[in-house]
N, C-alpha and C positions, 0 to 999 in steps of 0.2 A: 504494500500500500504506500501510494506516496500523500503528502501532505502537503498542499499549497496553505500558508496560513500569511496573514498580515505583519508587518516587520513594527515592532513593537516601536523603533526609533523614528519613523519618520512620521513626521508631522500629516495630521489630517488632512485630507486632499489628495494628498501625496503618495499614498502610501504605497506599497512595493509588494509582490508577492515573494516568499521566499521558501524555494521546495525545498525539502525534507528528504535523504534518502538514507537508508540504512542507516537510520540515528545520526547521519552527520549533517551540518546545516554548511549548505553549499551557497557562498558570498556571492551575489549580484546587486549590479544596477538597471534595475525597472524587470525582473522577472526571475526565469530558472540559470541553471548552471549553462557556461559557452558549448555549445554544439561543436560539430567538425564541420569545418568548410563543404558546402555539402555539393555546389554549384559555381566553380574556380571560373566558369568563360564570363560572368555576369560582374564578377570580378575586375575585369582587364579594360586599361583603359581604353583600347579598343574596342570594348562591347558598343561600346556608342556612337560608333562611326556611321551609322547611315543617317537618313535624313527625317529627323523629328523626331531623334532619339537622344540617350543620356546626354547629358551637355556635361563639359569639360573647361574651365573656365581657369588662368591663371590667376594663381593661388590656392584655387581649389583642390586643382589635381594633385599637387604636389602635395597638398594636408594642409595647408597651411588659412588660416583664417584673412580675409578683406581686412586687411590693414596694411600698412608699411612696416614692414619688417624683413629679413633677409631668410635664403632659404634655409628649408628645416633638413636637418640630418639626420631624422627617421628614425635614429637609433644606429646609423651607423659610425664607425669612426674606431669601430673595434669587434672582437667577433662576438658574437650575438648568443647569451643565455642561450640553452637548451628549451626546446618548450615542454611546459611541463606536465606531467600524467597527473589526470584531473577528472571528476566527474564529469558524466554527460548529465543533459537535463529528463528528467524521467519524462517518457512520453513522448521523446524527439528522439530518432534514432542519431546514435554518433556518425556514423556513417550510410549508405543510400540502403544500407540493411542487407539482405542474402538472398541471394536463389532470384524467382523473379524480379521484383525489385529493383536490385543491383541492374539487370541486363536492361530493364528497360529502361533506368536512368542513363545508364550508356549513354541509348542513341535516341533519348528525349533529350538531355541537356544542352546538347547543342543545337534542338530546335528553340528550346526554353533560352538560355542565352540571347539568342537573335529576339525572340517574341518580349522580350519584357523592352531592351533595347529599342529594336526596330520597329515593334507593335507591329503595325500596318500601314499602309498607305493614312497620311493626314487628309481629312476631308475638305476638298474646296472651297463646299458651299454648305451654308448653316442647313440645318436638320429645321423642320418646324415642330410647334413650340409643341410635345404630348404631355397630357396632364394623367398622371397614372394613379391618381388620388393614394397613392403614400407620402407621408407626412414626413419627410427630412427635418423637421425638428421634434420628430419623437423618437425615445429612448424607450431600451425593451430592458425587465429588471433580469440578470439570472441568479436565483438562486444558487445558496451554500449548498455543496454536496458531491459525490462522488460522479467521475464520471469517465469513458473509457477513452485514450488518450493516444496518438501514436500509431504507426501500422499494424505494431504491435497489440492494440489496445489494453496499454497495463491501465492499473487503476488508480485513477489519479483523484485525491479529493481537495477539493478547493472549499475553504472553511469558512468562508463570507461570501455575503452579498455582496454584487457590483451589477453597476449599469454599463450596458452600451448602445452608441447608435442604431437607429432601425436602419438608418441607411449609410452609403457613404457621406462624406460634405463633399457638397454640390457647390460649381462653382459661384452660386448666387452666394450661397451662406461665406465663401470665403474672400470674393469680394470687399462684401460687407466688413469682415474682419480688417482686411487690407487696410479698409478706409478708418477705423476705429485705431487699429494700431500705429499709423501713420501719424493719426492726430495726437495720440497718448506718448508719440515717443517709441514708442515699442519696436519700432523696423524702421528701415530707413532708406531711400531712395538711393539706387547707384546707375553706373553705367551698366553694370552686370546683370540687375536685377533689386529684387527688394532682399534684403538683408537684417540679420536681427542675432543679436546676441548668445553665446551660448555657453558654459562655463567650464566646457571641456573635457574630458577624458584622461582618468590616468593610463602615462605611457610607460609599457614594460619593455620593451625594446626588441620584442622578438618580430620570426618573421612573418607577414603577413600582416602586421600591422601596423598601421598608419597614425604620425601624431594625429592628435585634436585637443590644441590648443583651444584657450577659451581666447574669446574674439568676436566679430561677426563675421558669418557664415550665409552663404546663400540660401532661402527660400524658394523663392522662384525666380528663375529667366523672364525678361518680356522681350517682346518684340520677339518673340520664336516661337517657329512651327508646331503645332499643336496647343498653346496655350488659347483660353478660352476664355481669358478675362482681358478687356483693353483700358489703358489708359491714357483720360486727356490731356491729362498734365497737372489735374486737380481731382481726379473722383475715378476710383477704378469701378468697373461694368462688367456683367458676365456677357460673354458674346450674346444674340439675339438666338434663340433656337437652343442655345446651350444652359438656360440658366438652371437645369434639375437635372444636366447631366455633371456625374461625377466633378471633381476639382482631381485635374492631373498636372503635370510640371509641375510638380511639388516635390522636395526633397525630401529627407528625413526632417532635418532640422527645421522645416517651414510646416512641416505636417506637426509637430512636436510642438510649436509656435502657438500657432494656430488651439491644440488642445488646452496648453497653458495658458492660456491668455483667456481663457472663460474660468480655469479653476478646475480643468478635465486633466488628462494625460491621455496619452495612446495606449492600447491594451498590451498587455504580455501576451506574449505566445499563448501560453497557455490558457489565459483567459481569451482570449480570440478562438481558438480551437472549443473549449467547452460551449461558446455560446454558436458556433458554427453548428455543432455536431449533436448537441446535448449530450444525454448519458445512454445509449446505447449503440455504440460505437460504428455510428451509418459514413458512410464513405461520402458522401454527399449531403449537403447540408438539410434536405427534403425527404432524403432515402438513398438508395443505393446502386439505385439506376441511374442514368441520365438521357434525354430525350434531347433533340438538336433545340426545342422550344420552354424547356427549362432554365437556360441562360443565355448570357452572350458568350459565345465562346469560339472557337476557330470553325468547327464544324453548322455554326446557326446563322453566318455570316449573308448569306444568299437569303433564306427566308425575309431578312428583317429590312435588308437593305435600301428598298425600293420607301420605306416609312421614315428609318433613321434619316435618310441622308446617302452619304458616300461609304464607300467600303470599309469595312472595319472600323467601323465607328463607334463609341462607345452607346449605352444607350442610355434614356434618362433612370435615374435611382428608382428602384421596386416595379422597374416596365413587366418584368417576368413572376405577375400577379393573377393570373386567369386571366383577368381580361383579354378583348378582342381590336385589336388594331390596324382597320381599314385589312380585313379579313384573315389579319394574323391572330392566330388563337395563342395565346401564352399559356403556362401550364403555371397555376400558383407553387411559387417558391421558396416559402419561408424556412428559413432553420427552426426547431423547435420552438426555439425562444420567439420566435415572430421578427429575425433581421431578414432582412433581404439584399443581395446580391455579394452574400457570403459566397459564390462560387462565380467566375468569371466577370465580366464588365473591367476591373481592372486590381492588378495585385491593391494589398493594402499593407502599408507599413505596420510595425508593431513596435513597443517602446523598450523592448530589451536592449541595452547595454552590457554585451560581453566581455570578461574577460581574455586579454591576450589577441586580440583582436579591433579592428573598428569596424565590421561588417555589422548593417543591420538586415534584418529577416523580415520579409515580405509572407503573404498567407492570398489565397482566396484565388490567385490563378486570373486569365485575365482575357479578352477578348481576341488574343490572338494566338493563344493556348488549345493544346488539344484538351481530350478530357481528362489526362492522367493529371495533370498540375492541376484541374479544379479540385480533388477533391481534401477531404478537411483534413487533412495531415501534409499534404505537400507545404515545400516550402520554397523559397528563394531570397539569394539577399547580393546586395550592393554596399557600396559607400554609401554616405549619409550624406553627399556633394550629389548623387546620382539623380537626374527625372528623368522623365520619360511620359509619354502620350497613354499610357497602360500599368501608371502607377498612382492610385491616390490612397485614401486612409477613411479613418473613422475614429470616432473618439469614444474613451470609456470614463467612467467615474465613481467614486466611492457612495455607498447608500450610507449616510447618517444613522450613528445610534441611537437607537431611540432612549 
């Protein structure tokens, strides 16, 4: 049995989960113990080389935070600590796991690789405007309890209530923030993009990981392909057609931004996976099947197309509700809990802080994804500098004691 419980030291709001395994308590920032690199091509700062995928921006690439300062030494300058034999996190395999699995992570990864980077073609022309009566500012509660976790599905119990999105943030709602945070101080206008503070990451010097100094740090790019918010100089906008689809080009640290800045955080792994999947360990956030009209995903691309707009286009939050759309039939999709677009439309960040690494871990699989990355144990991750047209988030939060 493992135990996710609440980390006694940090401050309300805030708070961290902190798994339990074999009676030892395994040290993090914002969830379980560090994973193994599990997806090295997503990695590279070439994953981002095509057009309307991760951006690369000096300062960024190199680790180093939007400020004047000279470059970072990474940790070299001598030979590099061993890394060291460490728990994995219960429920996340250390490696792509055995026997099937393993082969097919083979020769999905380097489709996966390209899909989170390259997504898909960026659509030309705005989508018109679909109203899918889910409510992007409502929150689904999940409760305290056990539940099965992992390909493996060991048993993992998480011992408090917490909230999270019923959907993703839509670029309406982040917008909005833009313009609240801009006004508050809180992010700050560059040539790069908008930018905003962050307090950085302790550096161990081994390899595969990248400083993160504290500084400011990129959120979003503007004026680049794929983003879905413009501004005039005075008031940021979600494009027209776009405002209840997803918010993508967004970073870690802008996704992370954005949660903080209401008094939220971004989910743990682990809490993302339970409220994906509930407690009895379905491969899909609905069941265990998948139908081309259960999400957005590589294989439903053609059905939708003609409605969204241009190909591979994201589609608006909770479209894959039953309902019917100028004669597409949707299949309702909710996770147990009642989120929607827990599988496909676009990865979503999560707020684990690894040791021994700067990688953060991406969930939920994405529009230009086959089915094997939808379902609720897949994972993927990047640098915390990395966007892309096929990655946005969601926010979680603590339930007050009563």
């Amino acid at each position: 049995m493992v135990r996710l419980g609440r980390h006694p030291r940090l401050r309300p709001g805030l708070q961290r989960g902190i798994a339990l395994r074999d009676k030892a308590a395994v040290r993090q920032r914002g969830g379980a113990a560090a994973p193994r690199q599990l997806d090295d091509g997503t990695h590279r700062r070439g994953a981002g080389a095509c057009h309307g995928s991760a951006g690369r921006i000096d300062g960024v690439a190199t680790g180093g935070p939007l400020q004047e300062r000279g470059p970072l030494d990474g940790g070299t300058g001598g030979k590099r600590p061993a890394r060291p034999r460490r728990s994995y996190a219960p429920g996340i395999p250390p490696g792509t796991g055995g026997g099937e699995m393993k082969r097919a992570f083979i020769l999905l990864t380097l489709i996966s690789a390209l899909a989170v980077g390259c997504a898909s073609q960026v659509p030309t022309e705005p989508p018109p405007y679909i109203e899918t009566g889910i409510d992007p500012d409502s929150w689904a509660l999940v409760p305290a309890g056990e539940f099965l976790m992992g390909l493996h599905k060991e048993e993992t119990m998480v011992d408090y209530d917490y909230e999270i999105m019923v959907t993703d943030v839509t670029n309406a709602q982040y917008a909005e923030y833009l313009n609240e945070a801009l006004a508050a101080g809180a992010v700050s206008l560059t040539e790069e993009g908008i930018v905003g503070y962050y307090p950085g990451d302790e550096f161990h010097g081994y390899d595969h990981e990248m400083r993160i100094d504290a500084g400011d740090w990129l959120h979003i790019p503007l004026n680049e392909p794929g983003l879905r918010i413009e501004f005039d100089g005075e008031t940021f906008t979600p494009l027209p057609g776009y405002e209840n689809h997803p918010m993508v080009m967004v970073t870690w640290f802008g996704a992370r931004a954005y949660c903080e800045f209401y008094g939220w955080r971004l989910p743990t792994e682990i809490e993302w996976e339970k409220a994906a999947r509930g407690t009895d360990g379905r491969a899909y956030p609905w069941g265990n099947e998948i139908e081309r009209n259960n999400a957005n995903f590589y294989s439903s691309h053609d059905l939708f197309e003609k409605i969204v707009g241009g190909q591979g286009d994201t589609t608006p939050v909770g479209f894959y509700n039953g309902q019917t759309y100028e004669g597409y039939q949707t299949l309702d999709s909710p996770s147990p809990y009642g989120l929607y677009d827990m599988a496909g439309n676009v990865w979503q960040w999560t707020g684990n802080v690894y040791d021994y690494q700067h990688y953060r871990y991406m969930r939920g699989g994405s529009k230009a994804d086959y089915e094997y990355f939808l379902r609720t144990w897949a994972r993927n991750s990047a640098g915390p500098t990395y966007y892309s047209p096929s990655v946005g988030f969601r926010c979680a939060r603590d339930v007050a004691d009563d």
